[in-house]
Structure formats: structure tokens, C-alpha cells
N, C-alpha and C positions, 0 to 999 in steps of 0.2 A: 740393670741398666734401664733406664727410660727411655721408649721407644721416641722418636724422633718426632717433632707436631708436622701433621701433615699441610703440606703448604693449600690454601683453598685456590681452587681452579680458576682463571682466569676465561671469562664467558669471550667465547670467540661464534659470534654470527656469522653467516654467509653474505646477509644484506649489509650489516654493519662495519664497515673498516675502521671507524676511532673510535676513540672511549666516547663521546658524545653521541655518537651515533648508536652506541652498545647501549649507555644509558638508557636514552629516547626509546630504543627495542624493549627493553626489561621493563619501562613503566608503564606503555602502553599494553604490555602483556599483562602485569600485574595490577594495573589501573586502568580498565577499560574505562572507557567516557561512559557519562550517566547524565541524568538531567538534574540540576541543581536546583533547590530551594530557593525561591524568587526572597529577591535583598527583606528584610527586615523593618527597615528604616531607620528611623531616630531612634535610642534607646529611651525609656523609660522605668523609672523603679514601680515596681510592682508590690501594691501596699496587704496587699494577702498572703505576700512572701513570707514560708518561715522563718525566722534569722537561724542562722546555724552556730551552733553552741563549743564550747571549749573539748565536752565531755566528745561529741562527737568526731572534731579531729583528732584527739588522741586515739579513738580507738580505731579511727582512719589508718593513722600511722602505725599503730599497734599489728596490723595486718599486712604490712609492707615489710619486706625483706631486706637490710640493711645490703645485702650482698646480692641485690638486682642488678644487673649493668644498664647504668643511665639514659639518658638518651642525650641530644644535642646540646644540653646544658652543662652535662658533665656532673651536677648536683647528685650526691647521691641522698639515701633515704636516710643515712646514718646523720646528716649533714642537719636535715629537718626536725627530726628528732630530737637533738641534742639542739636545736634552737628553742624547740617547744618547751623540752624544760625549764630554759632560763627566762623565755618570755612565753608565755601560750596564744597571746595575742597578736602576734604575729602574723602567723599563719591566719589567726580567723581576720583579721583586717585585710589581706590580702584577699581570701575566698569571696567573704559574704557579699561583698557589692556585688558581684558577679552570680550568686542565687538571686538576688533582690532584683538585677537587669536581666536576668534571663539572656545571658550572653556569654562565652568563651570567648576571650579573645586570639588575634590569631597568633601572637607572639606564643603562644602555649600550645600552639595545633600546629608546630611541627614536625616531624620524626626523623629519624634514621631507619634508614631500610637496609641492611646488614643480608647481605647475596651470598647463600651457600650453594654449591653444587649438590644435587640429588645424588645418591650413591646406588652403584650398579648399573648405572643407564648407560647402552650401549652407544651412545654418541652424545659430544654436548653442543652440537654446531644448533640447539634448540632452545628458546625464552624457559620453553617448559620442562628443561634439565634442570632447571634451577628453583632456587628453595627462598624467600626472604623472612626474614624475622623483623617484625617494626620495633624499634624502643622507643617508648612515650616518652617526654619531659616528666621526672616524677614531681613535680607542683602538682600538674594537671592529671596525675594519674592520684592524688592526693583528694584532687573536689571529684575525680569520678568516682572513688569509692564513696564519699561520704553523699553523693547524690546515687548512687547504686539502694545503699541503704535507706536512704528516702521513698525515693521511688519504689522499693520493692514492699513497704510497709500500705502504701497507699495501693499497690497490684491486689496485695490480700484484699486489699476491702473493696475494690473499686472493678475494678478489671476482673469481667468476666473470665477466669485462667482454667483451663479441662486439669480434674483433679488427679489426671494421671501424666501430665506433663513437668519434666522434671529438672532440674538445673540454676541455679541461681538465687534460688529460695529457699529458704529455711524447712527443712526436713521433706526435701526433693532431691535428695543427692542420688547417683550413679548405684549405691548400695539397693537406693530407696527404690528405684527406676527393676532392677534385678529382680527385688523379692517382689515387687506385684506382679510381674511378667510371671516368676517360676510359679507363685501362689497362683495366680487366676488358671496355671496349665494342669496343674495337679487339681482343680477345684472341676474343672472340665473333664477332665479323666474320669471323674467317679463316676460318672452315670454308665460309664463304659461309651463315650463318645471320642472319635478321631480328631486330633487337635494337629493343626499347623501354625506356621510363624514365616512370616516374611518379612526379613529385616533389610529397612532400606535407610540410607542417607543423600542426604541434600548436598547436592553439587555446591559447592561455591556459596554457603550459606551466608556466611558473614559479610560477603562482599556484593551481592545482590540484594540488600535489601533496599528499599525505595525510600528514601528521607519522607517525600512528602506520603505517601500511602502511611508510613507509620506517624505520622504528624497526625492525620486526620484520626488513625485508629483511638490514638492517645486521648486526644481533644474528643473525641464521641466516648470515652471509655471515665470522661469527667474527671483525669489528671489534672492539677490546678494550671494554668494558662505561664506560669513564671519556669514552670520544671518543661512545661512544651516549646516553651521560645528558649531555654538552655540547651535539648535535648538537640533541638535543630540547628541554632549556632553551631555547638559540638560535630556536628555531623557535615557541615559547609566548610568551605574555602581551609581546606588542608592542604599541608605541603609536607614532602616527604623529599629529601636526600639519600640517595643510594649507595652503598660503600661495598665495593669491591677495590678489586687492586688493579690501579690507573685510572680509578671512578675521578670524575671532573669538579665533584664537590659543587652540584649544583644544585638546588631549592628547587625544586618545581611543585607547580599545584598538580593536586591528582584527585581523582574523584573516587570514592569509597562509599562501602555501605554502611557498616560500623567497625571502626579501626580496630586490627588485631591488635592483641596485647592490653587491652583495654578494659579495666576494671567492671563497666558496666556495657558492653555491648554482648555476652551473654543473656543479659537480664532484658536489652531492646530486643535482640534477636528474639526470644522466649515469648514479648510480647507480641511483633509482629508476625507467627507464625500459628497463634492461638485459635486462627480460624479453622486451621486444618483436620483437628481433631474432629471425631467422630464418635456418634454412640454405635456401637456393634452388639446384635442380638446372639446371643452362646460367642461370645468373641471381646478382644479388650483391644487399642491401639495405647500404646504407650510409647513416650519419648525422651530422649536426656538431649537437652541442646539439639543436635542438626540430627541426631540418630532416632531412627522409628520403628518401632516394630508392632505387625500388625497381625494379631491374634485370631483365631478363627474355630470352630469347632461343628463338627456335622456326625454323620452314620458313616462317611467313607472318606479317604483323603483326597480323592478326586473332585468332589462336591466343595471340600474346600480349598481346591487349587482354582475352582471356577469363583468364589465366592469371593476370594483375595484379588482375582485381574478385575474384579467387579470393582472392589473399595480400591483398588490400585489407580483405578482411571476416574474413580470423584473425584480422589485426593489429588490429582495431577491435574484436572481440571481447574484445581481450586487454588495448586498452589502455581496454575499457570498466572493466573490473574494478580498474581502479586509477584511474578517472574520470578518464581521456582522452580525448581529440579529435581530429580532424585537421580545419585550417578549408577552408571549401569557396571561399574565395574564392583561396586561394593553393594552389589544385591544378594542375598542369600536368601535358600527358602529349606527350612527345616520341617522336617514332619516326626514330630515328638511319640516316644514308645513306651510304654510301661516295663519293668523288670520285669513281669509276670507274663510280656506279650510275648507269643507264642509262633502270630502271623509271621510268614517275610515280610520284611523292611519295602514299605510302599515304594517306588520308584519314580513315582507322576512326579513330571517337568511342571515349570508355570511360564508362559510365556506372558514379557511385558513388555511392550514397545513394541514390539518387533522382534525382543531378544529372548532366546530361550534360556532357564536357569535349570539345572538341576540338584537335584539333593545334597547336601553339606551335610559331612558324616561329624563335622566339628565347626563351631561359628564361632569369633569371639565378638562379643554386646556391651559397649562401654566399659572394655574393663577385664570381664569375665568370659570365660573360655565353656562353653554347652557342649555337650552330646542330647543324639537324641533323647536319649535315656533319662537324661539330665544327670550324670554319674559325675563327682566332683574329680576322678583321678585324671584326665587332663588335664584340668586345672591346675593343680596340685602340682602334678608333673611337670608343668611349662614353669610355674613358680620358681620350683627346683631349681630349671635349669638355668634359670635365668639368677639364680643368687649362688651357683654354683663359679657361674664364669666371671661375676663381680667379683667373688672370690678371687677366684686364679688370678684377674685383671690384677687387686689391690696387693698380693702376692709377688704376683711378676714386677708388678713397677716399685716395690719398696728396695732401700737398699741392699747392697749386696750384701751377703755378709751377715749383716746386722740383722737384718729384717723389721718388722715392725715392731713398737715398743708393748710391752704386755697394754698397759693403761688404754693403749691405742686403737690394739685388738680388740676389749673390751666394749669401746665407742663404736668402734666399726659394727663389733657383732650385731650390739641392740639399736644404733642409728641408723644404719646399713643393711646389712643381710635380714635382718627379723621381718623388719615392713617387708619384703619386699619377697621373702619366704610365706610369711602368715596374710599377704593379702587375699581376700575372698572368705578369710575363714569365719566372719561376719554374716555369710551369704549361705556359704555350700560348706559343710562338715565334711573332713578327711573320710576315707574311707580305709578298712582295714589295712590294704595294701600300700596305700598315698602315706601313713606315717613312719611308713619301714626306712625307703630314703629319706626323707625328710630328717627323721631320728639318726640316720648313720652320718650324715652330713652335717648337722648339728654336734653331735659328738665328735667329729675332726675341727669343727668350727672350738668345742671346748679344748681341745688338747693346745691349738693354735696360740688360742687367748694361755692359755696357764703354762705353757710350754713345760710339757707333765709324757710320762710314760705310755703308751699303749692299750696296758694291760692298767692301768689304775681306777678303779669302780667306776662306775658311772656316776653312782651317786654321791661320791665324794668329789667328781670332776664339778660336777655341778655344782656343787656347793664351792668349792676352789672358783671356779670363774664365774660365779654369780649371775650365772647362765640356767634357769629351771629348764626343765625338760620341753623340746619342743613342741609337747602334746598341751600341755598346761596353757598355752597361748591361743591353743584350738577352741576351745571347750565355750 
């Protein structure tokens, strides 16, 4: 039987008694006022403008998910696609005026703001029980990619970028972000030096940043003047619709920093943030998107819990100036061990703000799950659990009876459970113990798919359900 869809909660304020008045609560929560980008004026074509080419929206569209949920247009991406093939000019007749004026217009800077309830929270009479997800019009999520890609070609060469800052750029991904951090703490260890880490993120990243502060950074950073009067268009006179249930179905303008859901405001975000980095001596700062972590190494761990609230209060200095944050609830501070250390496990707090942190026996970093040790079987083990209970999940909700169909099993296993078993193993190598479940779990994953005996070899399961061994995926 399939469990019943859970109906979403219905946001009741204390100050708000109608839907309009619930609305007006939720957008000024989620859209606080900000200072807008003084008018533009007349438009103008700008004759230094790329034109943008055929090749380039295809491979736009090639990266869009036919199975997005749309946003106010209802258009899906399947729709664009299957136009592209019969005309391909379409589309580029619609974009390019719009790279050449350096403009967005606002009929495409709508959205829907789509209101879930937070889960677990022990009251929702609060703005901040609540959760939204924006969906862009995909036209306009169509020219942000193919201006993401623009943009990010001209970062490489133009835009001074710290070479340890990671996200949105081509061989800067969360993987990438991991192995300089594990690399630079093992490369510190050798001298037999004490190494710490203090991983922080940025409050409200996306939505604090400054149109105009990043306008100027751009324009000093010698972006062509048609991608900066696009980028700030883009970022002016937005209106968002918010959908709950009894929502008034209204338009309002709302003020953002760069819209969620948004092909390239990772890639703004990354730039306007580029000041914060630092060079650190026996130390590394590294980041992926809004997450930081800030590397340190001395003779003792205490030296560097003092050395970290030092670089803690530049970096907050610096990213006050551009109204930044770091939240206090997602600060961790690790003090990393070799196998062979012998010491007790240091204990030193670091105090930041005002607030004291203490030792995290496990942090997870974009992704990935550390011990001090760096020992990958936490990892490993969360993985597990987590494609253990997709499992049961896809189990429980199939028919009765029947169950799933083998062919089915098979998609699931290698669509499904694999990624999402074998993630990290790119990163951090299983360890002797970490493939024992993993391997015995995989093994009920083969019987499942082949619906075969108990007792029938391993090695012929595997070859039956065209499932290799799940060490082979390791290596």
C-alpha cells in the first residue's frame, strides 16, 4: 500500500488573520527590502556584444531536465527542446536581442514561491517554520545558463578568482574542494605539526548580496559593459507569487540578492565573495559556494585555536563590508589526528563572536562526512544507511503482491542505490571494515534484482543480475 501524500501545512501567524495578510508575513520574511539598482534608462544595443550561436543553446537545453517543474509559464523544458529541433532559431531570435541590450525583461523575472513547512519544528505560528522553493520561467532559466557559460569563460581570464575557491567552474567541484582540504592536512602532518579546521558558512548567502557592490566589482574586474548591464537587469525589479493553500495568487515585487533556483547566481555569488579569501602561512582557506573552511597548523592546538579567531575576525571584517555573515549554528572546529597519535584528543574550545564551539568528533563538508582521523568508515556507514532505507522505502511502496518488476530492480539498483552507496568513493577509499556491509547489502540488493535462492554463489548472482561486486565500484 502507498502511504497516503501528506497534506502541506497551512502557515497560521499570530499577527496575520487572512490569506493576504499571511502572504505580506511570508514575503517580507523571505524578501527583506534592500536598496535597488538606480533605473538604467533608454536601452541601447551594444556593438561589442557577442552574438550568441545555435551550438550554444543546444547545449543550454542539453543541461535542463525535461522533468523540472516549471514555473509560472507552465512551459516545460521538453516543450523547448522539441521546438529547437524543428526550428533552432527560435530560440536564438528570442535571446540575442536581449545579450546585445543588456537587458532581462521583466515578463521573464517572475516566479512562483512554492511554501513548505519545515519538518520537526515544534511550532509553526513562525515566518521561519517555513521553507520556499522559487521556480524560474525556464526561457529565462534557458539565457541564464547560456550566459553562466559566458561569464564563467571570461572569470578564468579576467577576474582575479583565489585558486582554492570552488563551485561553478570547471574542475572546482565539491570533490575538488574535499581533496585539497584532506591533501593540504596530511601535507601538514608530515613535519609532525598540529593541524586544525574551522568550518563556517555564510548566513543567507544568496540573498544578501548587493546588486550594486557586485556591479562595480564586475565592471573593475573588466567584464564587457553588455554582460554587466544584463547581470543587473537580471537582478532588478522581480516579482515572485507565493503558493500555499488559500495563497491570494498575487504578484508582488520583492527584493533579492540573486534568485534561488538560478542557473547562474552560484557563479555571481563565487564572484562577489572573491575578496574574502586569504593567503595563510602553514595554513589553506578553502571554499565551495557559501561553505568555508579555514586551515591552520602550529607546534600545539591551542596556538592554533588562537590563530583561527585571528583569521575569523579579518574575514568577518571583510565580509562585513559587503554585508556578510557566518551562521553560528553551523560552525564546527576540528582538530585533525594521525593513526599513529598516541596524545589524548586536544579538547581546546575556539571562541567566535561571543560564542563558544567545541570539538566535533564528526563534521560533514560539502558532501562528505570527516573524523578527526580522517577514517573514511563514517562515511561509508552514513552512505549505507541512507541506500539501506531508499531501499525499504522503494520495497514498501511497490505493489503488493507483485512487487517490483526484475528489469525494474535492475534500474533501481544502478540508477538508484549505486550513486548514492558509492558516493565519496572518488574522495576517501572504503576501509577493511566499511566493505563488509556494504558487500552484504549489495548481495540482498542481487537476490532482489534476480529473485534467486540465498544460498546461490555470489559469483554467479552477479553475473545473473549484472550487478559487479560492490568493491569493483571502489577502486
Amino acid at each position: 500500500m502507498v502511504a497516503p501524500r501528506k497534506t502541506p501545512r497551512f502557515p497560521t501567524l499570530p499577527d496575520a488573520s487572512d490569506p493576504v495578510a499571511i502572504n505580506n508575513a511570508l514575503l517580507n520574511h523571505f524578501f527583506p527590502p534592500k536598496d535597488s539598482l538606480p533605473n538604467s534608462g533608454r536601452l541601447t544595443r551594444n556593438p561589442s556584444a557577442v552574438p550568441l550561436t545555435k551550438e550554444e543553446v543546444k547545449v543550454a537545453l542539453s543541461k535542463s531536465s525535461p522533468f523540472s517543474t516549471p514555473g509560472p509559464d507552465g512551459i516545460l523544458y521538453s516543450v523547448w527542446k522539441k521546438g529547437n529541433l524543428v526550428n533552432p532559431s527560435i530560440i536564438l531570435e528570442l535571446l540575442s536581442p536581449l545579450v546585445a541590450f543588456g537587458y532581462h525583461p521583466p515578463s521573464v523575472k517572475n516566479a512562483n514561491g512554492v511554501v513548505f513547512d519545515k519538518r520537526s519544528k515544534p511550532s509553526y505560528d513562525s515566518p521561519a517554520s517555513f521553507r520556499i522553493i522559487v521556480l524560474l520561467k525556464t526561457i529565462s532559466k534557458i539565457l541564464e545558463r547560456v550566459m553562466t557559460v559566458m561569464l564563467a569563460a571570461i572569470a578564468k581570464s579576467k577576474v582575479p578568482l583565489p585558486p582554492n575557491q570552488g563551485g561553478s567552474l570547471p574542475g572546482l567541484s565539491a570533490a575538488e574542494a574535499c581533496l585539497t582540504l584532506t591533501h593540504e592536512i596530511k601535507t601538514l602532518q608530515r613535519p609532525r605539526l598540529k593541524v586544525s579546521t574551522v568550518l563556517l558558512d555564510i548566513k543567507a548567502g544568496f540573498d544578501n548580496v548587493n546588486a550594486s557592490t557586485l556591479r562595480a566589482r564586475l565592471l573593475a574586474s573588466q567584464v564587457p559593459t553588455y554582460m554587466v548591464d544584463w547581470v543587473s537587469s537580471f537582478l532588478s525589479e522581480r516579482t515572485c507569487t507565493l503558493v500555499f493553500h488559500g495563497a491570494p495568487n498575487h504578484s508582488s515585487p520583492v527584493s533579492v540578492g540573486t534568485p534561488q533556483g538560478s542557473p547562474i547566481s552560484p557563479l555571481l555569488f563565487l564572484l562577489y565573495l572573491a575578496s574574502l579569501h586569504r593567503l595563510i602561512p602553514k595554513g589553506l582557506m578553502v571554499s565551495y559556494v557559501d561553505d568555508f573552511s579555514i586551515t591552520v597548523a602550529s607546534s600545539s592546538y591551542r596556538a592554533n585555536v588562537h590563530r583561527l579567531q585571528e583569521l575569523f575576525s579579518t574575514i568577518s571584517a571583510k565580509g562585513g563590508d559587503i554585508v556578510l555573515s557566518f551562521s553560528v549554528p553551523k560552525t564546527e572546529l576540528v582538530h585533525w589526528r594521525t593513526p599513529s597519535q598516541r596524545t589524548p584528543p586536544s579538547t581546546a574550545p575556539i571562541e567566535l563572536d561571543g560564542h563558544l564551539f567545541h570539538l566535533s568528533k564528526v563534521v560533514k563538508w560539502v558532501g562528505y562526512w570527516f573524523t578527526p582521523a580522517l577514517s573514511p568508515i563514517h562515511h561509508f556507514g552514513h552512505r549505507l544507511s541512507l541506500a539501506q532505507g531508499i531501499c525499504s522505502f522503494v520495497k514498501r511502496h511497490s505493489s503488493r503482491g507483485a512487487g517490483v518488476r526484475p528489469f525494474l530492480c535492475h534500474r533501481i539498483a544502478t540508477g538508484l542505490l549505486l550513486p548514492i552507496l558509492k558516493y565519496g568513493a572518488d574522495l576517501l577509499t572504503p576501509s577493511y571494515t566499511s566493505p563488509r556491509g556494504m558487500n552484504s547489502f549489495w548481495h540482498r540488493v542481487q537476490m532482489w534484482t534476480t529473485n534467486t535462492f540465498v544460498s546461490t554463489p555470489t559469483s554467479i548472482l552477479a553475473r545473473e543480475a549484472c550487478l559487479p561486486p560492490i568493491i569493483s565500484y571502489c577502486r
